[in-house]
N, C-alpha and C positions, 0 to 999 in steps of 0.2 A: 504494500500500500504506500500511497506516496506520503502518510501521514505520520510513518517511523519515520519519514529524512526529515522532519519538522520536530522535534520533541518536544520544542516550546506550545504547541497547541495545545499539549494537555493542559497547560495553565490556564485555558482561557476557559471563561465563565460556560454556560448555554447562550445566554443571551449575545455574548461575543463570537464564538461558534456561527450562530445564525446569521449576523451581521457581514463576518466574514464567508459566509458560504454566499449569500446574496452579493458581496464584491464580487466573488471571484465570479457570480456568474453573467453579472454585469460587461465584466471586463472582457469575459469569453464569447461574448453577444452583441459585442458595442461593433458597431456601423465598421470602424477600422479593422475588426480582425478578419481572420483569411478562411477560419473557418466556421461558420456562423448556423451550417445546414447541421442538421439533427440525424443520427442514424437510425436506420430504419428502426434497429433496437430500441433506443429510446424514442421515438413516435409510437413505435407499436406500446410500450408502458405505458407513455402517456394517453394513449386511447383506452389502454385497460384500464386505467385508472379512474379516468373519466365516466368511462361506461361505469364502472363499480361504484362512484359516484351517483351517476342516475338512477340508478337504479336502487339503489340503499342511500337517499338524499340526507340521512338523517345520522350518517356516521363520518357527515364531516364538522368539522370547526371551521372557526370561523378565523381568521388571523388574527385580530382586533383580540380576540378572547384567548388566545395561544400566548401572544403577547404578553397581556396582564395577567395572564397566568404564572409565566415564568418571572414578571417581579414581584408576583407574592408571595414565591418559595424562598 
């Protein structure tokens, strides 16, 4: 995993985790980079996903409430 050459990540919070997962996917997405398309792999997930969503609408959260969740651990 590429997260043993980082050992400092273990120090980070969840809520810095999250932050930092949202850079990185920012920076991998932004208009300049060379690879921006999604592998059929991850399309096909995220169709599963979704579909599992639809159809069980009731076993997601809401981000707002994920959020405030983790600052009141």
């Amino acid at each position: 995993m590429i997260v043993e050459n980082f050992p400092e990540l273990a120090d980070l919070d969840d809520e810095q985790k999250l932050i930092l997962a949202g850079e990185l996917w920012m920076s991998a997405t932004s208009s300049d980079s060379e690879s921006r398309d999604l592998s059929a792999d991850a399309i096909r997930m995220l169709e599963d996903r979704l579909a599992h969503f639809e159809a069980n609408p009731g076993t997601g959260i809401l981000w707002e409430d994920l959020k405030d969740a983790k600052r009141v651990e």
